[in-house]
Backbone of each chain as ProteinMPNN parsed JSONL, in Angstrom:
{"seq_chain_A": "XXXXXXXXXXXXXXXXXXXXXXXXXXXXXXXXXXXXXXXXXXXXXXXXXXXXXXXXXXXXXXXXXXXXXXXXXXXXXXXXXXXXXXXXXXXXXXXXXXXXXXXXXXXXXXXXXXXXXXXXXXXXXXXXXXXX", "coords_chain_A": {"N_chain_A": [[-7.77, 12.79, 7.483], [-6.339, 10.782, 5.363], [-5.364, 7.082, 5.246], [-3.088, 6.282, 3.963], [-1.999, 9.053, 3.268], [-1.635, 9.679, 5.62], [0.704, 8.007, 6.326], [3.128, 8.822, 4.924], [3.621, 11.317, 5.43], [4.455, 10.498, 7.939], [6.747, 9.258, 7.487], [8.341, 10.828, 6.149], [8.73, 12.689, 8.018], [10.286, 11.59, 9.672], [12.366, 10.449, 8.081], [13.445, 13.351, 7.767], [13.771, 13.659, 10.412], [16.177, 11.728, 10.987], [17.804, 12.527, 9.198], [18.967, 14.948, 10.576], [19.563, 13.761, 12.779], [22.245, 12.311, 11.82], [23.138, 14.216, 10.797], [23.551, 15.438, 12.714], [25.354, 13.929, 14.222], [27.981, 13.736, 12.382], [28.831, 16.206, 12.679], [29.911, 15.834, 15.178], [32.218, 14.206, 15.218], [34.446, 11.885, 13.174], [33.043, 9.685, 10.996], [32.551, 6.055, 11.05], [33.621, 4.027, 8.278], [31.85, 1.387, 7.649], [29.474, 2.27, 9.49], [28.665, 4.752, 8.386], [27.79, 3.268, 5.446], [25.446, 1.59, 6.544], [23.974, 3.287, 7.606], [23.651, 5.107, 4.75], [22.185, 2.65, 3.668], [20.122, 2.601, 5.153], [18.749, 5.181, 4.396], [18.145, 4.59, 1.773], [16.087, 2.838, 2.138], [14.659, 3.923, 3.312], [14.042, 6.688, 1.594], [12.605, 4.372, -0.426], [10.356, 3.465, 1.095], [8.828, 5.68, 1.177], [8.675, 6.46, -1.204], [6.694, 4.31, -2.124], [5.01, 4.674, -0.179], [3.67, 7.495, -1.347], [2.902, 6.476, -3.784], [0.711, 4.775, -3.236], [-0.807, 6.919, -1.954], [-1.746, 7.99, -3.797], [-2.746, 5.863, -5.602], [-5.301, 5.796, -3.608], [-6.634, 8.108, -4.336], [-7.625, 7.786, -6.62], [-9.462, 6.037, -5.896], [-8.908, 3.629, -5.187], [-9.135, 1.195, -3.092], [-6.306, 1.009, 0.054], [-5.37, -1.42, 0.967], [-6.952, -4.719, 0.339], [-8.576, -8.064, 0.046], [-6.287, -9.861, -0.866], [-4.048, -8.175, -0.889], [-3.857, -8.38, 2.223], [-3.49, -11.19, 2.648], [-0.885, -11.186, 1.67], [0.184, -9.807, 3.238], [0.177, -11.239, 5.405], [1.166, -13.699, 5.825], [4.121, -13.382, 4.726], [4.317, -11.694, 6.614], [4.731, -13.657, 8.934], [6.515, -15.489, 8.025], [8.873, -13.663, 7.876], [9.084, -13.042, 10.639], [9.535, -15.82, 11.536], [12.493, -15.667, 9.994], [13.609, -13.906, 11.083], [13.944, -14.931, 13.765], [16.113, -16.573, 13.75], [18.041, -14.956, 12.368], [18.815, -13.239, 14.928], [19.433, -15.196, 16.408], [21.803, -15.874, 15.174], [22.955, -13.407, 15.397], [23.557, -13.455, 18.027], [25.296, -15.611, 18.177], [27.664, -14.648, 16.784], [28.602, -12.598, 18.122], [30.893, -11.725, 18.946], [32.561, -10.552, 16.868], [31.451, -8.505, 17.053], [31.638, -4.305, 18.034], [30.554, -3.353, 20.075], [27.295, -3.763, 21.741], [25.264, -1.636, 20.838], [26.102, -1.734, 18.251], [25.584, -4.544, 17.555], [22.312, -4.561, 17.88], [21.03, -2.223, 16.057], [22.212, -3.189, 13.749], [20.84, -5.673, 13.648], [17.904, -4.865, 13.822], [17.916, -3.483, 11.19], [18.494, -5.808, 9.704], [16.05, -6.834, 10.393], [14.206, -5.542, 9.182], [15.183, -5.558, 6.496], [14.436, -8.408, 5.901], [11.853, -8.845, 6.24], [10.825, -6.789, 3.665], [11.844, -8.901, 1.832], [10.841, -11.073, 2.387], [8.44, -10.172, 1.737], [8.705, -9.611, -0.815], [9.545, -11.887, -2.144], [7.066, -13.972, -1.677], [5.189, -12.674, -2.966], [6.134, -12.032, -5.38], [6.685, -15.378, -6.147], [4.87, -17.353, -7.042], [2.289, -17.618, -5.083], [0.207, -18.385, -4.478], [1.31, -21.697, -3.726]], "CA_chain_A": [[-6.621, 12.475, 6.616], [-6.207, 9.187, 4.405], [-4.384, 6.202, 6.137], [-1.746, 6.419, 2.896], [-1.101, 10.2, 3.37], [-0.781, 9.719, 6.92], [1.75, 6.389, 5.972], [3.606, 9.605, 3.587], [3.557, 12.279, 6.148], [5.229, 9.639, 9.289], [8.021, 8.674, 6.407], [9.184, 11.974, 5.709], [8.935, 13.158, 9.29], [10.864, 10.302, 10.294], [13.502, 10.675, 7.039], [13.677, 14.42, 7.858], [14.928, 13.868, 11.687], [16.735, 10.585, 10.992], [19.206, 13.165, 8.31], [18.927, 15.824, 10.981], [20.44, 13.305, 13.373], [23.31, 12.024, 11.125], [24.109, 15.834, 10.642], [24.717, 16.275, 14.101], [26.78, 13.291, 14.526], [29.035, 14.208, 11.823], [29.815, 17.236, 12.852], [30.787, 15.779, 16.16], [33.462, 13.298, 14.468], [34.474, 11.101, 12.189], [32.137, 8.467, 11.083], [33.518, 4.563, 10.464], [33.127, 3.778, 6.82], [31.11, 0.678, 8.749], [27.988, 2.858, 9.483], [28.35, 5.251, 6.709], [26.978, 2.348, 4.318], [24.742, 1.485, 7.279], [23.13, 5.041, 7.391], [23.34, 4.843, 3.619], [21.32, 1.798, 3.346], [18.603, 2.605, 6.209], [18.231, 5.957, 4.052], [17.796, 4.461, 0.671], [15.231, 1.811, 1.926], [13.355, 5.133, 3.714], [13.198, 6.427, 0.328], [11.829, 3.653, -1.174], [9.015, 3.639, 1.603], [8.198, 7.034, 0.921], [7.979, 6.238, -2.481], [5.595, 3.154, -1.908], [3.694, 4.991, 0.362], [3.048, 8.12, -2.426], [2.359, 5.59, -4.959], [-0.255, 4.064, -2.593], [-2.144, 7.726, -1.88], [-2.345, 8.204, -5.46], [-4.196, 4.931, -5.836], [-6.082, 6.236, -3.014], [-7.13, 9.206, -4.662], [-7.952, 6.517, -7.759], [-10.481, 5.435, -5.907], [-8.681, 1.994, -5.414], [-8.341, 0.661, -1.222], [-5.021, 0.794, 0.385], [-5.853, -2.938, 1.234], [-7.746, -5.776, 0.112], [-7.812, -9.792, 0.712], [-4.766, -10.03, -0.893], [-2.627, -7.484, -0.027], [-3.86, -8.312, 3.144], [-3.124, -12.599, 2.739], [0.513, -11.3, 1.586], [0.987, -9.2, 3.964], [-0.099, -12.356, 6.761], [2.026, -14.762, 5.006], [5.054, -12.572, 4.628], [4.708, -11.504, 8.39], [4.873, -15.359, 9.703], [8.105, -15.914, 7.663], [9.571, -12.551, 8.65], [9.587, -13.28, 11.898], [10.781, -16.905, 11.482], [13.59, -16.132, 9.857], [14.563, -12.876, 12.317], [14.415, -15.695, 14.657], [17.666, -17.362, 13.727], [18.963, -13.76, 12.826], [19.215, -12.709, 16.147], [20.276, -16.374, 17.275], [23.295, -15.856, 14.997], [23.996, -11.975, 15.799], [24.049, -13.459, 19.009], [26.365, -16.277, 18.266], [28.58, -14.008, 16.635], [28.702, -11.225, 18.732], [32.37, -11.159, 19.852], [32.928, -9.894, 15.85], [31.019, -6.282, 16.906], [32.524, -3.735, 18.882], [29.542, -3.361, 20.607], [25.818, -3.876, 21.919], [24.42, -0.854, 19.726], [25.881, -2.107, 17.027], [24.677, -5.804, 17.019], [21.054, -3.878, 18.406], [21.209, -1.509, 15.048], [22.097, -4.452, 12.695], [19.382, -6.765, 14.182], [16.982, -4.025, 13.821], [18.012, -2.971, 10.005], [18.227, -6.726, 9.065], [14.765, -7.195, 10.665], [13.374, -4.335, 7.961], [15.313, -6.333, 5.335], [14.245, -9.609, 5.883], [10.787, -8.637, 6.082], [10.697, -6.68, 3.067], [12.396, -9.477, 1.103], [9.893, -12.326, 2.568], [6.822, -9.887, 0.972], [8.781, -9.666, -2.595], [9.336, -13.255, -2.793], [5.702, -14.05, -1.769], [4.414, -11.939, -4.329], [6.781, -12.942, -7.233], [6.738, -16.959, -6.338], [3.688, -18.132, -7.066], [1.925, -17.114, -4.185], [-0.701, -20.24, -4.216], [2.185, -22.585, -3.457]], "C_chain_A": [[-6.609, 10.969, 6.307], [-5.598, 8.164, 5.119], [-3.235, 6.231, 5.302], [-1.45, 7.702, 3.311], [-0.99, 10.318, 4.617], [0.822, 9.187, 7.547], [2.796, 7.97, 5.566], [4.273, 10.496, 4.953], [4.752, 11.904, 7.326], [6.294, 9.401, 8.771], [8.75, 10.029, 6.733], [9.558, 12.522, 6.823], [9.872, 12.591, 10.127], [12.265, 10.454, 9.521], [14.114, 11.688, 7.561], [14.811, 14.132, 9.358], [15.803, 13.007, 11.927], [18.347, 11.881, 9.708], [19.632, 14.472, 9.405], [20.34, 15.325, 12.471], [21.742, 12.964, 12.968], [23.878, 13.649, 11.078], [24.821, 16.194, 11.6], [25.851, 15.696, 14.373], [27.734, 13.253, 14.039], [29.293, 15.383, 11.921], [30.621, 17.299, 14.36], [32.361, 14.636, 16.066], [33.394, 13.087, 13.854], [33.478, 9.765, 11.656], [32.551, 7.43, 10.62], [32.934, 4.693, 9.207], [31.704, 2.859, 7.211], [29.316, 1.331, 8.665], [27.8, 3.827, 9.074], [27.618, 4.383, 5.448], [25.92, 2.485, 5.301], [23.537, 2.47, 6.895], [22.691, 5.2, 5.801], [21.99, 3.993, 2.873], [19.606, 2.283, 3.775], [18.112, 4.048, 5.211], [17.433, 6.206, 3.003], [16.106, 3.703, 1.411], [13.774, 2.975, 3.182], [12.743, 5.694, 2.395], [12.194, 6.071, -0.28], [10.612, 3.581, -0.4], [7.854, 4.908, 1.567], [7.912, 6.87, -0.887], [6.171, 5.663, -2.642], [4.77, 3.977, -1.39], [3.082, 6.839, -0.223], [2.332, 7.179, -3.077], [0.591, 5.152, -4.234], [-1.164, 5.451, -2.201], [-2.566, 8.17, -3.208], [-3.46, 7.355, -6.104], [-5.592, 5.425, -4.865], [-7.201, 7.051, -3.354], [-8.284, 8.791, -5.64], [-9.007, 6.762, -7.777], [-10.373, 3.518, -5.607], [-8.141, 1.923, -3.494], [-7.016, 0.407, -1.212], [-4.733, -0.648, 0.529], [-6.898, -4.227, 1.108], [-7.186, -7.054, 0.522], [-6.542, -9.959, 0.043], [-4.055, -9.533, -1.116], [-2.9, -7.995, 1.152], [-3.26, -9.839, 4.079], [-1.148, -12.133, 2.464], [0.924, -11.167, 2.65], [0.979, -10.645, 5.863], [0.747, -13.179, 6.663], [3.324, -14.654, 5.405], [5.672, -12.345, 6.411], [5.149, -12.519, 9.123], [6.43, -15.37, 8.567], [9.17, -15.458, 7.841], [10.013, -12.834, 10.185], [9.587, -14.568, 12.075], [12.242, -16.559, 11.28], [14.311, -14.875, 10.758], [14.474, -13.758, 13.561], [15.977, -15.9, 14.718], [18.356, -15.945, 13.247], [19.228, -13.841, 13.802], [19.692, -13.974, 16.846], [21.746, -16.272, 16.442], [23.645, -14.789, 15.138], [24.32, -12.351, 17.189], [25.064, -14.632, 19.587], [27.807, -15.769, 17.626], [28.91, -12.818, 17.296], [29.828, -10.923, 19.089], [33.156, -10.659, 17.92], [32.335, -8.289, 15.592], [31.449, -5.879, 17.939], [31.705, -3.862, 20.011], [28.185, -3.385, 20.812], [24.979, -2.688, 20.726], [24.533, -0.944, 18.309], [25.22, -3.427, 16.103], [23.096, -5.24, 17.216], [20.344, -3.372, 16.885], [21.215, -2.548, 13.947], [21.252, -5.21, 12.844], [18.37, -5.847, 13.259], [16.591, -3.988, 12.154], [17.355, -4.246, 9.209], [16.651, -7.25, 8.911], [13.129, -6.664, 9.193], [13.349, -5.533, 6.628], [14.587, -7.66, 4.791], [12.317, -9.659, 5.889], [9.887, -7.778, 4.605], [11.212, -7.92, 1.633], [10.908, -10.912, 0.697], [8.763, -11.289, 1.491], [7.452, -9.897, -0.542], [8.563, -10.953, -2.832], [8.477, -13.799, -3.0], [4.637, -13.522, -2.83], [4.677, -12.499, -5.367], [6.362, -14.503, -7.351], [5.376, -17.281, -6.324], [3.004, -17.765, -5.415], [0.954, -18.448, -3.245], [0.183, -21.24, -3.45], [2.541, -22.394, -2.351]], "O_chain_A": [[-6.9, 10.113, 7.142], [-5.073, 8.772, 6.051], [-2.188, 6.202, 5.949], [-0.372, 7.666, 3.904], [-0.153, 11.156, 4.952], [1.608, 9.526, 8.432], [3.441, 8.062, 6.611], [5.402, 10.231, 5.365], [5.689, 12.645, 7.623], [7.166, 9.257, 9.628], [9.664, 10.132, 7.551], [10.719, 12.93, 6.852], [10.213, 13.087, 11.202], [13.278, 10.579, 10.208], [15.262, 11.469, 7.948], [16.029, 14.285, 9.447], [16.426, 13.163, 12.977], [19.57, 11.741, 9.711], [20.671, 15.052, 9.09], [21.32, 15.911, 12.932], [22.589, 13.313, 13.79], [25.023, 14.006, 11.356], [25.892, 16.788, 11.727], [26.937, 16.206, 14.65], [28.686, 12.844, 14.704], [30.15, 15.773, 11.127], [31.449, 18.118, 14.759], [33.275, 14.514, 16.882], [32.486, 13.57, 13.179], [33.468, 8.818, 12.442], [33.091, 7.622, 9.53], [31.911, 5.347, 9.003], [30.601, 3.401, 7.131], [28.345, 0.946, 8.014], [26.636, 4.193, 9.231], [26.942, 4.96, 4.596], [25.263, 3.511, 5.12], [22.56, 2.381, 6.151], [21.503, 5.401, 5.547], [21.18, 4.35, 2.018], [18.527, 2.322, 3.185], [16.883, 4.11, 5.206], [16.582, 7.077, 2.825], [15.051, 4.218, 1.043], [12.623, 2.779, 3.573], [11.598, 5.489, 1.992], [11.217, 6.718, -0.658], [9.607, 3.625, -1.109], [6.651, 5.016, 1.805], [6.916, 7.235, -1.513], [5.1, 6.156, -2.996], [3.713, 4.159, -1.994], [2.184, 7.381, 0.421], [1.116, 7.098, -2.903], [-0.469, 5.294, -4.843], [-2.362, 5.188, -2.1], [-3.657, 8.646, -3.522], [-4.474, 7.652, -6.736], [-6.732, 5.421, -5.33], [-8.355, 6.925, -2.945], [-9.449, 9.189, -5.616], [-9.692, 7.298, -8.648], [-11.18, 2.596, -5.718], [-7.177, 2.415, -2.908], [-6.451, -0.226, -2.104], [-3.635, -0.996, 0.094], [-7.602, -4.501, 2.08], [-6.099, -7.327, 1.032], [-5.643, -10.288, 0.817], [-3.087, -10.094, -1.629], [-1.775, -8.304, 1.546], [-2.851, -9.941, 5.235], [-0.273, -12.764, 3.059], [1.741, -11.895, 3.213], [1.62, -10.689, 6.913], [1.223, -13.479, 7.758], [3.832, -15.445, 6.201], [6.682, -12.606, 7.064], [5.986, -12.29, 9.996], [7.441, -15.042, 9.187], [10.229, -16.071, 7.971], [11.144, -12.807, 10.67], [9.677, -14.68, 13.298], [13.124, -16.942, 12.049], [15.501, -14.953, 11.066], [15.011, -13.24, 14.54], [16.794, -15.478, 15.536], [19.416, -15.762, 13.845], [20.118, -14.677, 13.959], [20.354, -13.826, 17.873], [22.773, -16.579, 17.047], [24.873, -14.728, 15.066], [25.257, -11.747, 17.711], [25.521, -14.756, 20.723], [28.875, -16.328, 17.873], [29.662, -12.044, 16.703], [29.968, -9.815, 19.607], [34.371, -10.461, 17.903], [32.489, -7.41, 14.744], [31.723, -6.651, 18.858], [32.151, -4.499, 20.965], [27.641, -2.903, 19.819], [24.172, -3.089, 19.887], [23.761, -0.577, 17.422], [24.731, -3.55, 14.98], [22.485, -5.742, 16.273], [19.318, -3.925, 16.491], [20.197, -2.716, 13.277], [20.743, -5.516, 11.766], [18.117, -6.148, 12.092], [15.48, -4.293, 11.722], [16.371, -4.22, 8.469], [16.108, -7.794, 7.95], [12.059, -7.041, 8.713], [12.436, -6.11, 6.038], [14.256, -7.911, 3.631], [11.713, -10.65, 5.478], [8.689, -7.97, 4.396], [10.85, -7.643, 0.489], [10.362, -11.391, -0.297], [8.342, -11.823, 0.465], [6.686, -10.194, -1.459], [7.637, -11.332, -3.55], [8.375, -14.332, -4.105], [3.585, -13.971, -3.285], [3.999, -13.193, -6.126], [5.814, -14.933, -8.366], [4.872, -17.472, -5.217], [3.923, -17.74, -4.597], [0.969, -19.037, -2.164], [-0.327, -21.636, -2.401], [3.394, -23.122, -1.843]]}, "seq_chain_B": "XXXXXXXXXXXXXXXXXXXXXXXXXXXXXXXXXXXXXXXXXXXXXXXXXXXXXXXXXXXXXXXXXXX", "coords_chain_B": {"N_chain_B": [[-6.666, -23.338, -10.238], [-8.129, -22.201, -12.479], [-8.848, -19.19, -14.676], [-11.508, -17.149, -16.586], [-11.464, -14.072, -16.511], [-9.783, -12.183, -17.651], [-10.387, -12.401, -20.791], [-13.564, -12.088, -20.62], [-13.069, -9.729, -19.393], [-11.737, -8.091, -21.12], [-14.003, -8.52, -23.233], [-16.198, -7.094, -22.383], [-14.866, -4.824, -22.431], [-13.656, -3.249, -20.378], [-11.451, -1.252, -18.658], [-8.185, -2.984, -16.286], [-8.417, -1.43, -13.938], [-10.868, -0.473, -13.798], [-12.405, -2.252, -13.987], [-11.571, -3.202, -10.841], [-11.788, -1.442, -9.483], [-15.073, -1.814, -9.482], [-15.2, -4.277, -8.239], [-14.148, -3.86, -6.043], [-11.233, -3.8, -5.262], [-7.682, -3.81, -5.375], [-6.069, -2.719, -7.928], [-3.766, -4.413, -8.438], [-4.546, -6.773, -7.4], [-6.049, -7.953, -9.656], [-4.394, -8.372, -11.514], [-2.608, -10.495, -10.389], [-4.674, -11.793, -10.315], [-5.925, -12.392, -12.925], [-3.369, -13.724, -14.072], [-3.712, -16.47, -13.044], [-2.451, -16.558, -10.83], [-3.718, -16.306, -8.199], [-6.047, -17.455, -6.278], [-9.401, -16.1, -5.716], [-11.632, -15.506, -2.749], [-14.6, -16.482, -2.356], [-16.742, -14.276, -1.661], [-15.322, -12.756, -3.116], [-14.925, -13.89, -5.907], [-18.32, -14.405, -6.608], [-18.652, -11.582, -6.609], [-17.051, -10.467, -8.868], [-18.676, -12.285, -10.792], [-20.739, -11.409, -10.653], [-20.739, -8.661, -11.793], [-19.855, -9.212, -14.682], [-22.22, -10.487, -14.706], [-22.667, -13.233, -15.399], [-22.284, -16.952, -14.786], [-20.033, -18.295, -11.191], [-19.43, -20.917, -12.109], [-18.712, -19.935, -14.639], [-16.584, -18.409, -15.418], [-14.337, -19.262, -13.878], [-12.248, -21.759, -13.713], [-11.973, -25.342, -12.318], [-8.935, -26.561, -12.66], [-9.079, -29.542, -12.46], [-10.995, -30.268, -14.093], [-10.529, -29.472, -16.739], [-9.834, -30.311, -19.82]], "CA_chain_B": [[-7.783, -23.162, -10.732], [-7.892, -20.484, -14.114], [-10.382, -18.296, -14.534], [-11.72, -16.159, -18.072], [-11.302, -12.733, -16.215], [-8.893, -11.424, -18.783], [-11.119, -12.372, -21.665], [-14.579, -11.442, -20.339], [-12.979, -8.431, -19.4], [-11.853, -7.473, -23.017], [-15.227, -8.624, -24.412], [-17.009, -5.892, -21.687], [-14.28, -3.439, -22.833], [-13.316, -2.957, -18.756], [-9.746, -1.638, -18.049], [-8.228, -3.8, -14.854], [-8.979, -0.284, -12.664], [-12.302, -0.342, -13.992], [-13.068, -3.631, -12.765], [-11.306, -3.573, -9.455], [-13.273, -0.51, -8.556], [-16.584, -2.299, -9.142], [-15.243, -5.342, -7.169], [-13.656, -3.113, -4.596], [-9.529, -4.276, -4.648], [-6.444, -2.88, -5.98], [-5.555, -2.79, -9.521], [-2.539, -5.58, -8.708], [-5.575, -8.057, -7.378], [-6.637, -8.296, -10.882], [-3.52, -8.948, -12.293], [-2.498, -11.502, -9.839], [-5.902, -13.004, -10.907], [-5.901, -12.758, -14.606], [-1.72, -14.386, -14.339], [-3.809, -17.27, -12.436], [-1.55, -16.504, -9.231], [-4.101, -15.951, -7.047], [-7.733, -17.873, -6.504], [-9.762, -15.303, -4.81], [-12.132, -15.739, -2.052], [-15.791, -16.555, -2.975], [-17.095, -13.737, -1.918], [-15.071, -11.742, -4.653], [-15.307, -14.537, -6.679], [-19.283, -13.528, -6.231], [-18.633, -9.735, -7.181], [-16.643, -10.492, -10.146], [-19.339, -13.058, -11.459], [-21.856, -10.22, -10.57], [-20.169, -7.67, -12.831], [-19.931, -10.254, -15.907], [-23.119, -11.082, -15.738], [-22.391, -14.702, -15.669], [-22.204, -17.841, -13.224], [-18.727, -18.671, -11.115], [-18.368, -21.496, -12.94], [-18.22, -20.083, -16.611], [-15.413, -17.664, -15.12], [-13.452, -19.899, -13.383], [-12.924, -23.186, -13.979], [-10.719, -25.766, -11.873], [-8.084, -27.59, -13.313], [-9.117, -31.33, -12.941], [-12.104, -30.556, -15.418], [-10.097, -28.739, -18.223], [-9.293, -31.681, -20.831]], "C_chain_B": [[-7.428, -22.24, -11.927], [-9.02, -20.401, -14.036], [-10.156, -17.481, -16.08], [-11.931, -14.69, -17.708], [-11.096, -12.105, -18.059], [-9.841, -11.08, -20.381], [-12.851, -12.205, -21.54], [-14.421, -9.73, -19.997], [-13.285, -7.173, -20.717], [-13.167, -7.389, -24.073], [-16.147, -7.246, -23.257], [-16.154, -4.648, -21.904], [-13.842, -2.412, -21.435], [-11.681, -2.325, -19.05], [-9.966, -2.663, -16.529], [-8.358, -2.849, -13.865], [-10.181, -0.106, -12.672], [-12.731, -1.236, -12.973], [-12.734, -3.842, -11.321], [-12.051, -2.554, -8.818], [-14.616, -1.109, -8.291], [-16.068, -3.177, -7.983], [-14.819, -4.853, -5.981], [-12.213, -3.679, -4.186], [-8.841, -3.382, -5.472], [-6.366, -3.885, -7.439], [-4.595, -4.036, -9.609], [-3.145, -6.675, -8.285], [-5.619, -8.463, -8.681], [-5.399, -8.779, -11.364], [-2.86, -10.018, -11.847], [-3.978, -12.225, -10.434], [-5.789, -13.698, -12.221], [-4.614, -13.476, -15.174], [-2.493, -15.435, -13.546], [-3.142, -17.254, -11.221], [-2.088, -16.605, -8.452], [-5.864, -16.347, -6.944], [-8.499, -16.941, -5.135], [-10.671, -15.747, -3.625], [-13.828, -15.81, -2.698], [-16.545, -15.463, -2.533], [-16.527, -12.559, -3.418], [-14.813, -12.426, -6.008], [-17.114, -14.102, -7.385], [-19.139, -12.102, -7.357], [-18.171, -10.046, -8.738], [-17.779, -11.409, -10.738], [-20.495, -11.897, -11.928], [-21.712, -9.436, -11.964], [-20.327, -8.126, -14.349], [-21.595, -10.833, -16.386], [-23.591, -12.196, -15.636], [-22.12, -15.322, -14.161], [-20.745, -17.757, -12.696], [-18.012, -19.437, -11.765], [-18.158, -21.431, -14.409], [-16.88, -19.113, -16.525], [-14.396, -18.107, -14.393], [-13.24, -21.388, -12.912], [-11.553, -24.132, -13.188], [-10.249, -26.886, -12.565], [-8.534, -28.961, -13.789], [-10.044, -31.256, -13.733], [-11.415, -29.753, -16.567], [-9.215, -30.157, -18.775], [-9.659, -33.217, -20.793]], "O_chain_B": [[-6.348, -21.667, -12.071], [-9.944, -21.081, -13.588], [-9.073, -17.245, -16.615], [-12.553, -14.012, -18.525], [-11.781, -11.806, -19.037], [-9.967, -9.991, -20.941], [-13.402, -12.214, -22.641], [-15.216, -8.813, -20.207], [-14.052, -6.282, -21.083], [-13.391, -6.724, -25.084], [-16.774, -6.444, -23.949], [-16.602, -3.537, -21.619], [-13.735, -1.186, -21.451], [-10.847, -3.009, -19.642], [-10.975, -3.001, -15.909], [-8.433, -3.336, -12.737], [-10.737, 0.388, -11.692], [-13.16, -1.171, -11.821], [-13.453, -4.542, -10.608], [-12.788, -2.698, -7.843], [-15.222, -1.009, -7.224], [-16.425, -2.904, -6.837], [-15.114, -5.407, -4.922], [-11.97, -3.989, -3.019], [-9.288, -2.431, -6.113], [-6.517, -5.057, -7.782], [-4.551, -4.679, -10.658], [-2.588, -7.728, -8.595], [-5.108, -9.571, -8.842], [-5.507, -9.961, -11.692], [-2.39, -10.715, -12.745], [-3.959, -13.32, -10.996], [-5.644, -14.872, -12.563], [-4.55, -13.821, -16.354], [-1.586, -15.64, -12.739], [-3.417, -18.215, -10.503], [-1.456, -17.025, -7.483], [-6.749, -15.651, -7.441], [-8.238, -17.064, -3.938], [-10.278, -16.897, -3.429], [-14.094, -15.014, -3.599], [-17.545, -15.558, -3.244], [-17.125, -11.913, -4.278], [-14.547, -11.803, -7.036], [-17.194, -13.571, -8.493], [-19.483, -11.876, -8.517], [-18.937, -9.853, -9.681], [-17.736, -10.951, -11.88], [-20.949, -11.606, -13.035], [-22.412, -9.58, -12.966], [-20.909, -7.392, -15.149], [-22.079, -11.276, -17.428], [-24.804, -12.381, -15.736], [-21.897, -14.823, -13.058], [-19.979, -17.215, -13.492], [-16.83, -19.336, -12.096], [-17.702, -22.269, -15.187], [-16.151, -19.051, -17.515], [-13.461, -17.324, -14.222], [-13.842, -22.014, -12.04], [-10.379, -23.8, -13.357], [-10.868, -27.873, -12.963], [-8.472, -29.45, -14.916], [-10.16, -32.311, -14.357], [-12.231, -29.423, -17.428], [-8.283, -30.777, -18.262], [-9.154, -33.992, -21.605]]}, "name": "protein", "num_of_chains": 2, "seq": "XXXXXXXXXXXXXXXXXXXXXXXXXXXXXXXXXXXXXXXXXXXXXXXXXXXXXXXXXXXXXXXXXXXXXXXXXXXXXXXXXXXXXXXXXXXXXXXXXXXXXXXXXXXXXXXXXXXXXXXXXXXXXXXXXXXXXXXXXXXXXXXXXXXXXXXXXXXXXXXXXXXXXXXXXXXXXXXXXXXXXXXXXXXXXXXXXXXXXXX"}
């Protein structure tokens, strides 16, 4: 099997028991508005990885590599700034921490932001001049 | 640096999937190339010269000598 339709396969499997879980927990209460967006967000930006990672066995199929030198310079680039700036995340979820109820939720937000902030560093890298 | 991808391409009548297959990258290499964004590595500097035909430096030429 392909390294993209394996990428495809781990998404959906992952999507599938990630809605399977939310099902259960709403039918054991109420859910805060709070991590209703939350859940919302983490579901859209599964989505979109399941998108990306179709799009990417299709090229596959092409005839075009999942990776070359530069996807592979973004993705090096991107990674070193990612985890700079989830540095000082987690130094300010953990200077604000007496504004969450609790540990799973600063844990959960860390985590999400970590996604974010890492997908953000590879757009900008791409779009901004990349050379620079 | 700039490079005459874009227009050696067009004169060989390549799409940019054509050519990234010969050179062996993704379709969005080339277009990062041919937008100048992105100076490749000399070996695929190399490949692409290969393909053309032609030397590195009639396909890509650096700045301080243009003008």
């Amino acid at each position: 099997m392909s390294k993209a339709r394996v990428e495809l396969v781990v998404l959906v499997a992952l999507l599938f028991l990630y809605s399977l879980g939310i099902f259960l927990y709403w039918n054991l209460g109420e859910i805060p508005i709070l991590m209703l967006f939350l859940y919302w967000l983490i579901g859209t930006l599964a989505l979109i990885s399941i998108f990306m990672a179709y799009k990417k066995m299709k090229e596959e199929k092409e005839g075009q590599p999942v990776d070359d030198e530069f996807t592979l310079q973004i993705k090096y680039k991107s990674g070193y700034y990612a985890y700079i700036y989830s540095l000082y995340m987690w130094l300010f979820l953990f200077l604000g921490r007496s504004f969450f109820q609790d540990i799973e939720t600063i844990v959960g937000i860390g985590v999400l932001m970590s996604g974010l902030i890492g997908y953000v560093c590879k757009m900008y890298i791409k779009r901004h001049n990349y050379e620079k | 640096m700039k490079n005459r991808i874009r227009e050696f391409r067009a004169v060989q009548k390549l799409t940019q999937i054509e050519l990234a297959k010969k050179v062996g990258v993704r379709r969005e290499t080339i277009v990062f190339l041919e937008g100048d964004k992105y100076n490749p590595s000399l070996q695929l500097a190399y490949k692409i010269a290969r393909v053309f035909n032609m030397s590195i430096e009639e396909i890509f030429i650096l700045e301080d000598d243009i003008g």
